[in-house]
Backbone as a printed PyTorch tensor [residue, N CA C, xyz], in Angstrom:
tensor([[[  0.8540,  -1.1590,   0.0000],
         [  0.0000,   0.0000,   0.0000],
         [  0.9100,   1.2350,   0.0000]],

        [[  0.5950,   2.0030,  -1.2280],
         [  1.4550,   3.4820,  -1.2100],
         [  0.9320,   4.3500,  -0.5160]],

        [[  1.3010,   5.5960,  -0.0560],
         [  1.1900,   6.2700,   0.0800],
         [  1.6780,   7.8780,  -0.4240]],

        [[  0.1070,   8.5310,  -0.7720],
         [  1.0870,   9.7080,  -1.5430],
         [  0.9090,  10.8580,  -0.8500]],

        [[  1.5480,  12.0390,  -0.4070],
         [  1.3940,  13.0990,  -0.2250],
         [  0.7880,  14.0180,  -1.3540]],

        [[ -0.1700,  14.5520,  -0.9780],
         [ -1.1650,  15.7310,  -2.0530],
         [ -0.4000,  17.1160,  -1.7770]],

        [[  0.0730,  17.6380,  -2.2610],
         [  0.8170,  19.2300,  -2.0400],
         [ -0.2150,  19.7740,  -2.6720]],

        [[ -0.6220,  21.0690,  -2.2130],
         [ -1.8200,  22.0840,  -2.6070],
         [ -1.2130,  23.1390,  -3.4740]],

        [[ -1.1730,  23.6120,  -4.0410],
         [ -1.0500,  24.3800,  -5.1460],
         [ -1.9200,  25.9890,  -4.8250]],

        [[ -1.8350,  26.5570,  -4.2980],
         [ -2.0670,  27.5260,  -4.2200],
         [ -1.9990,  29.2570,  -5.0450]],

        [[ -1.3810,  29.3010,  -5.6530],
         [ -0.6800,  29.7460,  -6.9290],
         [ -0.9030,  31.5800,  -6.3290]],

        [[ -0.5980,  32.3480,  -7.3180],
         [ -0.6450,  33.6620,  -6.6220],
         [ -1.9380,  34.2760,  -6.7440]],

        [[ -1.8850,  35.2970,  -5.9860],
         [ -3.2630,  36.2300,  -5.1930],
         [ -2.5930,  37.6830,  -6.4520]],

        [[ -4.4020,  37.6950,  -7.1810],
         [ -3.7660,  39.2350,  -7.8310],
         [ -4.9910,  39.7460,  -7.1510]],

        [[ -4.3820,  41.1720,  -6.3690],
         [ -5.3770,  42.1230,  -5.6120],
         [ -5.8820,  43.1860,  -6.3130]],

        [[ -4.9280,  43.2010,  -7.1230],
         [ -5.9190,  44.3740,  -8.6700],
         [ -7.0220,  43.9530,  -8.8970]],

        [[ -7.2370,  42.6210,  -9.0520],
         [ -8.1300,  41.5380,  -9.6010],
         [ -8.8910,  41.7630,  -8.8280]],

        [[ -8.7470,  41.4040,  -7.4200],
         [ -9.4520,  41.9760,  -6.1120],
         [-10.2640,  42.8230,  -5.8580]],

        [[ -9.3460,  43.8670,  -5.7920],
         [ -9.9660,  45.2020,  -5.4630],
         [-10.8660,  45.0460,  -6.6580]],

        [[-10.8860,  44.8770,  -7.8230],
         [-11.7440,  45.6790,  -8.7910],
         [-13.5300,  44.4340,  -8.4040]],

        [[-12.9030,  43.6180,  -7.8800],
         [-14.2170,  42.8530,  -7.9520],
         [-15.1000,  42.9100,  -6.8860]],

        [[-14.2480,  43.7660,  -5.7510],
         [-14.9730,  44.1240,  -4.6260],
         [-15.7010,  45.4060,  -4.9420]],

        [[-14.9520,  46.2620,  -5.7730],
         [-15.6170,  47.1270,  -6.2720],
         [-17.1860,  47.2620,  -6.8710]],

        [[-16.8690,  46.3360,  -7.7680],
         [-18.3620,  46.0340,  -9.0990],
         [-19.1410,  45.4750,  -7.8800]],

        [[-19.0200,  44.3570,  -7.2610],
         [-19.6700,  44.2650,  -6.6740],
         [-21.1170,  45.3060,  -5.2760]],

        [[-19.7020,  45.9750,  -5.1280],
         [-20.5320,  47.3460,  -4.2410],
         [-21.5410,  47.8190,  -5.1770]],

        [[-21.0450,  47.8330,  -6.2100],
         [-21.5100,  49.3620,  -7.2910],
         [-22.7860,  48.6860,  -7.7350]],

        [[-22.7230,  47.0320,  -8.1920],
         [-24.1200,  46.1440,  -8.4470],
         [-25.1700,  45.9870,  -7.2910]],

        [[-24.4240,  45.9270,  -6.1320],
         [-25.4970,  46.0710,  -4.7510],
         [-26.2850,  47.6940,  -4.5430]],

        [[-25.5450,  48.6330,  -4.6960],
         [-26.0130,  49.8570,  -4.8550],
         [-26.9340,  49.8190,  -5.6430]],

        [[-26.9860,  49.5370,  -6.9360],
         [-27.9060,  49.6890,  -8.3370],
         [-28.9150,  48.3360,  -7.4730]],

        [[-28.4590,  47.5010,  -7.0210],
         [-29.8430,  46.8400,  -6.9930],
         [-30.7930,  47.3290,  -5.7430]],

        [[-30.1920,  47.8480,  -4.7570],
         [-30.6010,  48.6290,  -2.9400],
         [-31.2050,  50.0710,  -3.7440]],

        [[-31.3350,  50.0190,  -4.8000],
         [-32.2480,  51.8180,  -5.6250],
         [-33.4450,  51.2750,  -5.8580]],

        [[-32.9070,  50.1450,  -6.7350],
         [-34.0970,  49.4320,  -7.6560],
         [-35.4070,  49.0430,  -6.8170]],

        [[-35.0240,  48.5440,  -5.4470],
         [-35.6140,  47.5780,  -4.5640],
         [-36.4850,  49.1480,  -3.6930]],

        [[-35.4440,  50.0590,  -3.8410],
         [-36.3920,  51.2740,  -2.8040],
         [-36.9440,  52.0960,  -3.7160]],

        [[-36.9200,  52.0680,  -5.3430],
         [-37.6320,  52.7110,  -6.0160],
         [-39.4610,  51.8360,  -5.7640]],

        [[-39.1850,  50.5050,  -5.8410],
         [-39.6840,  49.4010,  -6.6030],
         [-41.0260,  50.1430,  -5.1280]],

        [[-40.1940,  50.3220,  -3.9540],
         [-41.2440,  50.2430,  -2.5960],
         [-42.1120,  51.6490,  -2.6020]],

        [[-41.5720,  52.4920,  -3.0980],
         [-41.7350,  53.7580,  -3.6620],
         [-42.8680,  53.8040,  -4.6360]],

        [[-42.8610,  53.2910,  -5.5410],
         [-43.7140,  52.8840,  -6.7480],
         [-44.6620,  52.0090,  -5.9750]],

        [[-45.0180,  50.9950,  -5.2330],
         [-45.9740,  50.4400,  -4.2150],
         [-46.6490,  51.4130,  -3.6440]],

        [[-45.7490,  52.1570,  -3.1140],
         [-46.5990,  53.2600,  -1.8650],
         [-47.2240,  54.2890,  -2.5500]],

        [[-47.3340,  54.2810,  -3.7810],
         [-47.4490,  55.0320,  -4.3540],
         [-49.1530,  54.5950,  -5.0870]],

        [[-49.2050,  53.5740,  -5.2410],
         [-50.3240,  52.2780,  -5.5540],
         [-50.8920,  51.8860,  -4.7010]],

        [[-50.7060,  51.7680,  -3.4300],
         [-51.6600,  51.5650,  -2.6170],
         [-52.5280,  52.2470,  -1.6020]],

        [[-53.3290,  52.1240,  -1.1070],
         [-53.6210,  53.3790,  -0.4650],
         [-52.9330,  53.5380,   0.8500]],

        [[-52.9200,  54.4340,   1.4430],
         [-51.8460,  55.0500,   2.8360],
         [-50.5890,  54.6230,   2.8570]],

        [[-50.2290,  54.7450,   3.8350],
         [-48.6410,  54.7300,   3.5980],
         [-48.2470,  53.4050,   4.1640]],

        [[-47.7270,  52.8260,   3.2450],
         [-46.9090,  51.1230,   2.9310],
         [-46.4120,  51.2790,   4.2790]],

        [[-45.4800,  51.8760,   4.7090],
         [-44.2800,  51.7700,   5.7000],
         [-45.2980,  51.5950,   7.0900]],

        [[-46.1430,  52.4360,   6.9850],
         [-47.0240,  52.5100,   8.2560],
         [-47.7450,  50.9230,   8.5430]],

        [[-48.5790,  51.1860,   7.3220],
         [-49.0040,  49.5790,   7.4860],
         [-48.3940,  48.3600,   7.4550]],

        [[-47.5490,  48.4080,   6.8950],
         [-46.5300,  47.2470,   6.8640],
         [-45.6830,  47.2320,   8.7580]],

        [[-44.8860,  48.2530,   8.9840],
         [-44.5160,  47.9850,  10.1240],
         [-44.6730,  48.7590,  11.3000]],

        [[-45.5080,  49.3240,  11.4970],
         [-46.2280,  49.7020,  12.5310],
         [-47.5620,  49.3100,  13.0300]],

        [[-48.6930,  49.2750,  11.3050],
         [-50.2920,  48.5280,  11.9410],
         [-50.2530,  47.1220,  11.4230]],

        [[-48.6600,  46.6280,  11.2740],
         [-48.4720,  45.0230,  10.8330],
         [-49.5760,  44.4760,  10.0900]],

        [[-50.6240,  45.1340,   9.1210],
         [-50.9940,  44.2640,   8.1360],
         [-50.3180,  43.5590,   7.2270]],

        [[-50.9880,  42.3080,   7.6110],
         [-50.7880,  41.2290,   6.7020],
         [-51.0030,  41.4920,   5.5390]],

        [[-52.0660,  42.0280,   4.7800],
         [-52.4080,  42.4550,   3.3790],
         [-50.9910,  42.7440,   2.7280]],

        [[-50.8260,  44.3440,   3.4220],
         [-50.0230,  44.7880,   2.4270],
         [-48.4250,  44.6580,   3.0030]],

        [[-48.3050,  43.6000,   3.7070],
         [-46.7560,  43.0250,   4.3380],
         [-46.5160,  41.7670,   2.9640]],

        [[-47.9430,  41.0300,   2.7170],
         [-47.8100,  40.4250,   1.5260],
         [-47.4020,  40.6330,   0.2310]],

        [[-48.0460,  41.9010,   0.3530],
         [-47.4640,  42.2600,  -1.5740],
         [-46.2130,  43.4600,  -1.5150]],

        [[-45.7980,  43.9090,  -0.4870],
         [-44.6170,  44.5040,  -0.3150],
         [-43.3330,  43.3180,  -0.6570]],

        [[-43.7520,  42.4670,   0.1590],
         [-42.8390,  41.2040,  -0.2260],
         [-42.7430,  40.5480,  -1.4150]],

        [[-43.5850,  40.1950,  -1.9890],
         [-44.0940,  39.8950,  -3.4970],
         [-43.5770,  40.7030,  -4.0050]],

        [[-43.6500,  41.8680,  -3.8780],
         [-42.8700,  43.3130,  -5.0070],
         [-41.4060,  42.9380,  -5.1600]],

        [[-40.7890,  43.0130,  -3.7090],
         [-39.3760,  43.1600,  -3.2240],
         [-39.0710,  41.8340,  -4.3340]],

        [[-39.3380,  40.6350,  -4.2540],
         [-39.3480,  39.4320,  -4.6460],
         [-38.9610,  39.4760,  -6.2290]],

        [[-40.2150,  39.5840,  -6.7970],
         [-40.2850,  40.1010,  -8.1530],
         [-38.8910,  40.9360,  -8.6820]],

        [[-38.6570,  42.2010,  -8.3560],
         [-38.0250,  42.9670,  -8.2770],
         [-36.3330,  42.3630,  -8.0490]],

        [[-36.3280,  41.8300,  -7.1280],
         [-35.1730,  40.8770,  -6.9900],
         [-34.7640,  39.9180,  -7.9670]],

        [[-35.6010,  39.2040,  -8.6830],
         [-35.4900,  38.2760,  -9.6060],
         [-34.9880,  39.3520, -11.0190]],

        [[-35.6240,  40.1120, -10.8050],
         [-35.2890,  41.0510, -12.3930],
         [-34.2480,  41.7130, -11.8330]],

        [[-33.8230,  42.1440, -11.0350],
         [-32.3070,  42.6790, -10.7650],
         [-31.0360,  41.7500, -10.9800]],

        [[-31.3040,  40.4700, -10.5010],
         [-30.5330,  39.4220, -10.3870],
         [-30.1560,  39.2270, -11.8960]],

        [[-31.7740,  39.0370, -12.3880],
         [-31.4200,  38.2550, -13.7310],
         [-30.3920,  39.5550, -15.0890]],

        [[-30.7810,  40.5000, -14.3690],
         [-30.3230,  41.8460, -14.8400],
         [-28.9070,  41.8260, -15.2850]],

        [[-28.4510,  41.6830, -13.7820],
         [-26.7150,  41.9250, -13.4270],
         [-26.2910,  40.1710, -13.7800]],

        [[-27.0750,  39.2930, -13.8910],
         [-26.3050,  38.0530, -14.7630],
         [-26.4150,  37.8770, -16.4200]],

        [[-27.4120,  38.9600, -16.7680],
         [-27.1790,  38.8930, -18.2180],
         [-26.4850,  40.2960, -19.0010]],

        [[-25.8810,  41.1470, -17.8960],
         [-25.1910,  42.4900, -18.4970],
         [-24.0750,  42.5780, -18.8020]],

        [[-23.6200,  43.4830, -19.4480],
         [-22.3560,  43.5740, -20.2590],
         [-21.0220,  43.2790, -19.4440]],

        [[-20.0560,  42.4480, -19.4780],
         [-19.3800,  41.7990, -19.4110],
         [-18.3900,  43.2210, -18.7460]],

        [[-18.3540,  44.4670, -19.4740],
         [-17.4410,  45.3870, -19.0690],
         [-18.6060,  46.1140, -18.1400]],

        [[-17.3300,  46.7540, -16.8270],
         [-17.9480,  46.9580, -15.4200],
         [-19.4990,  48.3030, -16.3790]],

        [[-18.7260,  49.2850, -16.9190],
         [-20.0120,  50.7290, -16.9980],
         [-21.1560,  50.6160, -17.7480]],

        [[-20.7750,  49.4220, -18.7220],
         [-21.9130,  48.9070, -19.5350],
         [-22.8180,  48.0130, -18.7700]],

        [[-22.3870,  47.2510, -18.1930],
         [-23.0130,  46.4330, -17.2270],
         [-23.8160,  47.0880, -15.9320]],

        [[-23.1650,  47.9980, -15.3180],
         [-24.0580,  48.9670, -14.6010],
         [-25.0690,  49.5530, -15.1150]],

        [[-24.9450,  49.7540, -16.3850],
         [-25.9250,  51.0220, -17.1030],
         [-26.9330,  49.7730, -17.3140]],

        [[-26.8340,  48.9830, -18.2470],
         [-27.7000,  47.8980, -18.1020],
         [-28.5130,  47.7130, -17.0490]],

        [[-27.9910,  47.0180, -15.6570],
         [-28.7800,  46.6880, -14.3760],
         [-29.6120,  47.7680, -14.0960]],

        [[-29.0540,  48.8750, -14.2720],
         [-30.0120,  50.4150, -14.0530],
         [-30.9570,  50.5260, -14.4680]],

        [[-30.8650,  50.2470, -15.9160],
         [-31.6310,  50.6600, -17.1640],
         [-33.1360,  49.5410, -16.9410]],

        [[-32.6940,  48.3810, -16.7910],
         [-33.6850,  47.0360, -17.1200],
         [-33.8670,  47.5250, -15.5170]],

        [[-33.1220,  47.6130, -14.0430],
         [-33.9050,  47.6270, -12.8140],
         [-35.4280,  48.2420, -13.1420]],

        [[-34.5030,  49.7000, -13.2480],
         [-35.8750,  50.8360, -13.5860],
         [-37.4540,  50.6210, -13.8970]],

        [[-36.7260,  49.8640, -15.1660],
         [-38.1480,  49.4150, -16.3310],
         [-38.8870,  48.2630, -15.7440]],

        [[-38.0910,  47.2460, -14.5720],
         [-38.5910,  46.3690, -14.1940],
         [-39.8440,  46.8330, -13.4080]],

        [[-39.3190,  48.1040, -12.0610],
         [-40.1950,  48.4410, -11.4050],
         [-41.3710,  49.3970, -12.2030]],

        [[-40.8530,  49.6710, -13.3340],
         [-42.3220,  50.3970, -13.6640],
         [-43.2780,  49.3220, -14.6820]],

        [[-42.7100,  47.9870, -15.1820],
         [-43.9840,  47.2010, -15.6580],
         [-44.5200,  46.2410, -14.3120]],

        [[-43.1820,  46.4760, -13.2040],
         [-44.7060,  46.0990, -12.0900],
         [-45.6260,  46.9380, -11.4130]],

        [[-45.3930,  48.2170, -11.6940],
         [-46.1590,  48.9820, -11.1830],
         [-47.2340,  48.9250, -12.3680]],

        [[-47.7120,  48.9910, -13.2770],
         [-48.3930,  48.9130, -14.5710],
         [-48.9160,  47.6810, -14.2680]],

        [[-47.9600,  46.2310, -14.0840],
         [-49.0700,  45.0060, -14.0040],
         [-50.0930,  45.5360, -12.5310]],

        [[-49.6360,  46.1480, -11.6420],
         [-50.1920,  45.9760, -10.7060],
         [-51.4910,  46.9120, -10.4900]],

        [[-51.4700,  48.3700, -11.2520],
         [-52.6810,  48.9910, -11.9620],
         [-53.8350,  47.7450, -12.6620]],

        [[-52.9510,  46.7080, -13.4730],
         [-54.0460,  46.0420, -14.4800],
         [-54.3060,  45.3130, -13.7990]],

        [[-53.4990,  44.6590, -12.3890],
         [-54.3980,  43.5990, -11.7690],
         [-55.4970,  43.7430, -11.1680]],

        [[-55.3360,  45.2420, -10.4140],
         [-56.6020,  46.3330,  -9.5760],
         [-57.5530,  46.4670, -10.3360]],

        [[-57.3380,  46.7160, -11.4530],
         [-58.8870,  46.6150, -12.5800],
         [-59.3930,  45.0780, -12.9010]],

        [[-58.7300,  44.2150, -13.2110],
         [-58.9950,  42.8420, -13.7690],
         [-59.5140,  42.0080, -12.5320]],

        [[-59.1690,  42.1690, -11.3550],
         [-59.3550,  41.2690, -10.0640],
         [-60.7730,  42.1360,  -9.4120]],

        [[-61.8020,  41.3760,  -9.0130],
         [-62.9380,  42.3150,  -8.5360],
         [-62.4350,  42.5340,  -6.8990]],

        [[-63.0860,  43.2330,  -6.2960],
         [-62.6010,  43.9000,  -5.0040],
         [-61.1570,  44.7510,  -4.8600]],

        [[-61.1870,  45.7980,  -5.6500],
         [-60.3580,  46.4660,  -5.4330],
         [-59.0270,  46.3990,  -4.4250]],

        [[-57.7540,  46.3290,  -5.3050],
         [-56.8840,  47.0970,  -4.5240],
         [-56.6440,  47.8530,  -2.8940]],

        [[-57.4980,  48.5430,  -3.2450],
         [-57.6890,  49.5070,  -2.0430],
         [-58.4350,  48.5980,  -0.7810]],

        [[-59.2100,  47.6930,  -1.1670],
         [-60.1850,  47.0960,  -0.1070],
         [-59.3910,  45.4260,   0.5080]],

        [[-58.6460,  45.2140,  -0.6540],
         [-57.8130,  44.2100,  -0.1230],
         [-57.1520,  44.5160,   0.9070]],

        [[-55.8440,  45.7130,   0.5820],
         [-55.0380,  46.0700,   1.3070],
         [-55.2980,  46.5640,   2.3830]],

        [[-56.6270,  47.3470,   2.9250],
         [-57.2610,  47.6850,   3.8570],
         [-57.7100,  47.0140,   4.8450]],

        [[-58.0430,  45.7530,   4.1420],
         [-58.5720,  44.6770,   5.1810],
         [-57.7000,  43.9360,   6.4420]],

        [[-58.1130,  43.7110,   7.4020],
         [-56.9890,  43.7560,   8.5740],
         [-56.6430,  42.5680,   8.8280]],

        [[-57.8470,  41.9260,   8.2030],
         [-57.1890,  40.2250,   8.0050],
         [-56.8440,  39.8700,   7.3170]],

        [[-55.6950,  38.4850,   7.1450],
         [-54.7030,  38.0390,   6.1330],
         [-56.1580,  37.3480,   5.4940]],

        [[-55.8010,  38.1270,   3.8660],
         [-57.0080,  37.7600,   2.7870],
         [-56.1790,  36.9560,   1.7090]],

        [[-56.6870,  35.7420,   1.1010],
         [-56.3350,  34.8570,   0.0080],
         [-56.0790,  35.8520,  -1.0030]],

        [[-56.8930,  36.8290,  -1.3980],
         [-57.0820,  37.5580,  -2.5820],
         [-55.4570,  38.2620,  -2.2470]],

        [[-54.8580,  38.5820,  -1.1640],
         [-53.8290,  39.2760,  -1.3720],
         [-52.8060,  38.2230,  -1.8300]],

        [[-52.6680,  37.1790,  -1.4220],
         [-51.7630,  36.0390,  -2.0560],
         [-51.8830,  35.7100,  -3.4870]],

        [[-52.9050,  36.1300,  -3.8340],
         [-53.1760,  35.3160,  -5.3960],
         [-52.5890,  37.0390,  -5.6260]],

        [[-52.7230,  37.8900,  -5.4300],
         [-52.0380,  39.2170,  -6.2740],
         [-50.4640,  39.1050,  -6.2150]],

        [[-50.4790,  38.7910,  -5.0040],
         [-48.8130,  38.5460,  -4.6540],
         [-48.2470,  37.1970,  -5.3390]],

        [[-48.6970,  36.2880,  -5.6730],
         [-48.3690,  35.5100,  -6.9210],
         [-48.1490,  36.3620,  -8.2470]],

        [[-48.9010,  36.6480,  -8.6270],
         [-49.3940,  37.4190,  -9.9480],
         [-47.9860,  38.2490,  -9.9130]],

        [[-48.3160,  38.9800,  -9.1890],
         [-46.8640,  39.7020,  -9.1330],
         [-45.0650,  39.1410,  -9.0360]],

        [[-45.3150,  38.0160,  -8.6950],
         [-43.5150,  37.4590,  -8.2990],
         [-43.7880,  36.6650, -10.0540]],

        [[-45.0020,  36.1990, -10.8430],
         [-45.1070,  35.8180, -11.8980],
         [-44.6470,  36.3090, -12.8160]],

        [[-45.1490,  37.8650, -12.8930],
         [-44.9860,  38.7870, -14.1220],
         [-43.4120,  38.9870, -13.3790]],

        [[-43.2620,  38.8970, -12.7580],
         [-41.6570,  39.8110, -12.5990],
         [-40.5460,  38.6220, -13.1100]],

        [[-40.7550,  37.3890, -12.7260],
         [-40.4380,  36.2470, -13.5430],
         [-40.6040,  36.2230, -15.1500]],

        [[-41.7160,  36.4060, -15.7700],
         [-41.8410,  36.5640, -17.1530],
         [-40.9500,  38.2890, -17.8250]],

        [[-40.6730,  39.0030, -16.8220],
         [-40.4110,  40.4080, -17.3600],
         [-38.6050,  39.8250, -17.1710]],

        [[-38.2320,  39.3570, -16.2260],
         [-36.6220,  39.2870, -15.6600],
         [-36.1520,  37.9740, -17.5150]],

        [[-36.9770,  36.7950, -17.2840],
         [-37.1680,  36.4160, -18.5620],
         [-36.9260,  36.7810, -20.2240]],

        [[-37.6620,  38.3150, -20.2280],
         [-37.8160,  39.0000, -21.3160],
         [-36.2610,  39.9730, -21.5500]],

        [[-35.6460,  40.2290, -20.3240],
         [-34.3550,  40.7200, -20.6860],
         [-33.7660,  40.4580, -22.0300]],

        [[-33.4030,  41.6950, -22.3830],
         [-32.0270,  41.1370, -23.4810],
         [-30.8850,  41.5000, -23.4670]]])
């Protein structure tokens, strides 16, 4: 029975390499921490009273649901954003920016057409103080289209 010693190979550390990837990285978390507080922005903006209040102060469930669903959505199209953008760091930023942006405004648009297409209003869902099915099936709808929109990237 042999025995072999494995020597590890470790090879050299380039910190240029480094630094620049700690960099992009910041600069892609930034562009996506806009996208995500535009995205909540554009919500509060759609629903009635103020998201922040109801969400974490009068802890409705309603609209703690589709805040999350948004964030969600929104996340998937950022992600899918910054994995299908330009290979060089400013093109690739401008990209994630460009498609974040547009992401949050065709969910703000699906989420106008769902308020018309779904009976019981928007406003009466989110109002309601009990956790309602109807807010889950919107909050589907929504992590859906943001799936089919992150999808549609080019």
């Amino acid at each position: 029975m042999s025995t072999e010693l494995v020597a590890l190979e470790f090879g050299t550390v380039d910190g240029g390499a480094l630094a620049d990837g700690v960099l992009a990285t910041l600069l892609y978390f930034a562009i996506g921490f806009v996208v995500l507080a535009l995205g909540f922005l554009a919500l509060d903006l759609l629903t009635p009273g103020n998201l922040r209040t109801q969400v974490y102060t009068d802890h409705n469930p309603n609209a703690a649901i589709l805040l999350g669903a948004n964030h969600l959505a929104l996340a998937i199209i950022v992600v899918t954003s910054i994995m299908t953008s330009a290979d060089e760091l400013g093109q690739g930023l401008v990209d994630t920016a460009v498609y974040g942006l547009l992401g949050v405004v065709l969910q703000a648009l699906a989420l106008r057409l769902l308020d018309a297409a779904v009976p019981g209003h928007l406003r009466n869902i989110v109002n309601e103080p009990r956790m309602s099915g109807s807010a889950w099936a919107i909050a589907a709808s929504l992590v859906a289209i943001g799936a089919v929109n992150a999808a549609a990237l080019s």
